[in-house]
C-alpha positions as CSV (number, residue, x, y, z in Angstrom):
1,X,102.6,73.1,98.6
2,X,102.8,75.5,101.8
3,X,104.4,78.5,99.5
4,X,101.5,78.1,97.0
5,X,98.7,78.2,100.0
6,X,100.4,81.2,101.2
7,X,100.7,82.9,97.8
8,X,97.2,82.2,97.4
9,X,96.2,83.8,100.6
10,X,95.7,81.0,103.0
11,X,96.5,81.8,106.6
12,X,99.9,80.7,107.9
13,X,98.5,79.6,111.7
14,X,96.1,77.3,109.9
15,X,98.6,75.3,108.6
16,X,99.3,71.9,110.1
17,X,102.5,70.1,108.6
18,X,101.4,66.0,108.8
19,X,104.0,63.7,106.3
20,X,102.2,60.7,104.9
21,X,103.4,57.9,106.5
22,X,104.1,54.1,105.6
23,X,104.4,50.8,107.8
24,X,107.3,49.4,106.8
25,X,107.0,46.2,108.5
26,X,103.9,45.6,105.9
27,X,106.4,46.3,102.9
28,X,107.8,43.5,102.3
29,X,109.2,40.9,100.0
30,X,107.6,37.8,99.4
31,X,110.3,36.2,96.9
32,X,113.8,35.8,97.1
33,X,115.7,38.3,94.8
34,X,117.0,35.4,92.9
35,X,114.0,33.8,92.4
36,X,112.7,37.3,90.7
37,X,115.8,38.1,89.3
38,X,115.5,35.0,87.4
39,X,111.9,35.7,86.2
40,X,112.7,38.8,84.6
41,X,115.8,37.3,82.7
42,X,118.5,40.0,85.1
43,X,121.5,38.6,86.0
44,X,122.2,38.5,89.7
45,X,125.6,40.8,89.3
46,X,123.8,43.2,87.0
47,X,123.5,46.3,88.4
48,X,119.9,47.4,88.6
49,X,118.0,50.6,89.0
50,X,114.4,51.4,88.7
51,X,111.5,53.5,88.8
52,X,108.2,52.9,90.3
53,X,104.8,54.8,89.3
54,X,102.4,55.5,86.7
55,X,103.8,55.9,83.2
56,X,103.2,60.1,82.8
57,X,105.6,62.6,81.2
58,X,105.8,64.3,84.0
59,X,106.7,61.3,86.2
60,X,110.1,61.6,84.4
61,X,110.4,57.5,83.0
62,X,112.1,59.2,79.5
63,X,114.7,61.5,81.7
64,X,115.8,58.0,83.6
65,X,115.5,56.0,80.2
66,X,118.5,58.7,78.5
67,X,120.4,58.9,81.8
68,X,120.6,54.9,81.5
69,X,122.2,55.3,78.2
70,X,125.3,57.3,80.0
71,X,125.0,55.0,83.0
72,X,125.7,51.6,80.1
73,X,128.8,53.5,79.2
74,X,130.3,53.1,82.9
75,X,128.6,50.0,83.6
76,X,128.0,47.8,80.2
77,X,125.7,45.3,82.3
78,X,123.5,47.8,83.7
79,X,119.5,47.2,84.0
80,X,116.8,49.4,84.8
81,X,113.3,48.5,85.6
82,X,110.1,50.4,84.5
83,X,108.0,49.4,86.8
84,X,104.3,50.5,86.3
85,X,101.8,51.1,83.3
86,X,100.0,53.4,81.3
87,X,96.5,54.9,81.5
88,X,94.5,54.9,78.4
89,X,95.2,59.1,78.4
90,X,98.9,58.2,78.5
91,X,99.4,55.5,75.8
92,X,100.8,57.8,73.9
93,X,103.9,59.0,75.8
94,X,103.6,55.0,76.6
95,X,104.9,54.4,73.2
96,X,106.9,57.5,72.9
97,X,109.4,55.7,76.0
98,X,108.8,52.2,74.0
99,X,110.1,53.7,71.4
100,X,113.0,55.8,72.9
101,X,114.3,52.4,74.6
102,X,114.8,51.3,71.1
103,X,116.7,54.4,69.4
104,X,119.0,54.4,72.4
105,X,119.7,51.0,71.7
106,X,118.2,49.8,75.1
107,X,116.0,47.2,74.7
108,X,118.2,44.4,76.4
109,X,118.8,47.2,79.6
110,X,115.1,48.6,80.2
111,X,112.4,46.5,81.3
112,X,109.2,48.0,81.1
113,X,107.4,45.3,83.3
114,X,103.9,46.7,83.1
115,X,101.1,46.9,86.0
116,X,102.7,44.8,89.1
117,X,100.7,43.8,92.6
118,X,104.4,42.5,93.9
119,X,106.1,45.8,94.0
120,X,108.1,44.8,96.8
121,X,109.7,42.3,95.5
122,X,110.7,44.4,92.7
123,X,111.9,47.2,94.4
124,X,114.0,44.5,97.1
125,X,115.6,43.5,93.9
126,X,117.4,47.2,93.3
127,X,120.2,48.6,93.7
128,X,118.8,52.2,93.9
129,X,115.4,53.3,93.5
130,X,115.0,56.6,90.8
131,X,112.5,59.0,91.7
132,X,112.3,61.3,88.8
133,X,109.2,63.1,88.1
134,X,110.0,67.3,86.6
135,X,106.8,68.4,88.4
136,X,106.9,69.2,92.3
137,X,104.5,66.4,93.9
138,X,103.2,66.8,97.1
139,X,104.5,63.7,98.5
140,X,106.8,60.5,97.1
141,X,105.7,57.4,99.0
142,X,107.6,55.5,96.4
143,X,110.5,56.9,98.3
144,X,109.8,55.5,101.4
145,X,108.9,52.0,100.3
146,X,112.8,52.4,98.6
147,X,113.9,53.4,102.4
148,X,112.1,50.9,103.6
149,X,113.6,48.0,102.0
150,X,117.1,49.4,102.8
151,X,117.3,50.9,99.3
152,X,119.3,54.5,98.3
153,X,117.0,56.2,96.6
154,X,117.7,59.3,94.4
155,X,115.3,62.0,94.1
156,X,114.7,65.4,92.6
157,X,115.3,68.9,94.2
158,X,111.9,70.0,93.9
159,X,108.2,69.0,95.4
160,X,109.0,66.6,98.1
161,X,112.5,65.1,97.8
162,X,114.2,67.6,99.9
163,X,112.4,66.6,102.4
164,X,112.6,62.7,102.4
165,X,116.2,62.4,101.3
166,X,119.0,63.8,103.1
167,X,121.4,64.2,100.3
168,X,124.8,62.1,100.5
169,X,123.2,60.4,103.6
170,X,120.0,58.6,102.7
171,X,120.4,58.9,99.2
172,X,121.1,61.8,96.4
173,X,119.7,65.1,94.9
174,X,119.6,65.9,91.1
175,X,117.7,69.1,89.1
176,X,114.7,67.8,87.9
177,X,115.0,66.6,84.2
178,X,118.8,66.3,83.9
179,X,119.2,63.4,82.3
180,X,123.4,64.1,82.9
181,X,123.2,64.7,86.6
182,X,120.8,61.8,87.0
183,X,123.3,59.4,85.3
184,X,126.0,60.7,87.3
185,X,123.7,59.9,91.1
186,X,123.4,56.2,89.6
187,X,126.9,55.8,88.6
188,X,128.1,57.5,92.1
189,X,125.7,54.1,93.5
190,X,126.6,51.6,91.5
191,X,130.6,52.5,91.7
192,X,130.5,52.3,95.6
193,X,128.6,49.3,96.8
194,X,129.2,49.9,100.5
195,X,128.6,53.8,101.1
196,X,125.4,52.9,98.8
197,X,124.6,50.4,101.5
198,X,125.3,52.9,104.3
199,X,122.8,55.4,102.7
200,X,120.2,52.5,102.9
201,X,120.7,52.0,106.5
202,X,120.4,55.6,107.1
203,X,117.0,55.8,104.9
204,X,115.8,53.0,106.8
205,X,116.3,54.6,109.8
206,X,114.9,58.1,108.6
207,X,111.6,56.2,107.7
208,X,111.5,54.3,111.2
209,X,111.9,58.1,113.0
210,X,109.9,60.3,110.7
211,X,107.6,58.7,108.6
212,X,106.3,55.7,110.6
213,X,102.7,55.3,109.7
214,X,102.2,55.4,113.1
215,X,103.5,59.3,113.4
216,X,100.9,60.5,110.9
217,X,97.9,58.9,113.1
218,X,98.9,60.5,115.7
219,X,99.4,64.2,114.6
220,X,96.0,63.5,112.7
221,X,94.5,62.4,116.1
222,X,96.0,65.6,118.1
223,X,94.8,68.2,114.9
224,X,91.5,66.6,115.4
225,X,91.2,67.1,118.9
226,X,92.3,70.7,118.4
227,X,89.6,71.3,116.1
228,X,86.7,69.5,117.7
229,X,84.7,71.9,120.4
């Protein structure tokens, strides 16, 4: 976002870096991750991905879908949640990924589980949280509600991710819409339970330091008072 404000002419000195930020003490599970395990029919030794977000091409739920299909090779037991819906503007790539989870023969392994107010509970029940989208966004808060449940989280180069994730510390880097690369970063998880765990630590610990709701009131706070006569 900064390089297309200053290719589009907007002065440098007026621009005022301030991260979205997120409580994580508020971002929490209210179930157990058996008890929603159970509900959605996952084993509890299943492997489990997942993405979080509205169902758009451009969020990236079909490059996640075909890098799940290389990921079942490694790891036959392997689930991945969809988690979100479709507007009425996207029902049509809606049933473009229902259908894809059936030609890749996936439709025991991806759960589309529609709209969901318990999002915590779902992403507490992953083993890595998949951001994926193949168009830079300004800002994935999805990732830190993955750092703040102790989750890796795998992200793209683009937009925002470089910035959240430290790649190989709090979680992992792919090119946007490699379906390859992105099967590899969820293999790399699920083969090595204990560095995964270390990466969630250390994502958890990013959040706590650099995006704490708490940091982004107070930079807002201080830009104000600069402003103000």
């Amino acid at each position: 976002m900064r390089t297309n404000l200053l290719r589009n002419g907007f002065p440098e000195r007026k621009l005022h870096l301030i991260y979205n930020g997120l409580d994580p003490d508020r971002f929490k599970p209210l179930r157990t991750r058996e008890q929603v395990l159970a509900e959605l029919g996952i084993g509890k030794a299943a492997p489990l991905a997942g993405i979080v977000g509205n169902i758009k091409k451009w969020k990236g739920q079909e490059v996640v879908i075909k890098a799940m299909r290389r990921v079942i090779d490694r790891f036959p037991g392997a689930r991945c949640l969809v988690i979100g819906d479709a507007s009425e503007n996207d029902r049509e790539y809606m049933e473009h990924v229902t259908g894809l989870i059936a030609s890749e023969g996936l439709g025991g392994s991806v759960i589309i589980t529609g709209y969901r107010k318990d999002v915590p509970d779902l992403v507490n029940c992953l083993d890595v949280l998949v951001h994926a989208s193949v168009e830079p966004e300004p800002f994935g808060r999805v990732l830190l509600e993955g750092m703040a449940l102790g989750k890796p989280v795998i992200s793209n180069t683009i937009g925002s991710g470089p910035e959240i994730v430290i790649d190989g510390v709090t979680g992992l880097l792919v090119e946007p819409g490699d379906e390859k690369s992105l099967a590899e970063a969820i293999i790399r998880v699920f083969g090595d339970p204990e560095r995964s765990r270390e990466m969630g630590r250390a994502g958890r610990k990013r959040l706590e330091e650099l995006f704490p709701v708490s940091e982004n009131v107070k930079k807002t706070e201080e830009l104000y008072l600069r402003m103000l006569p």
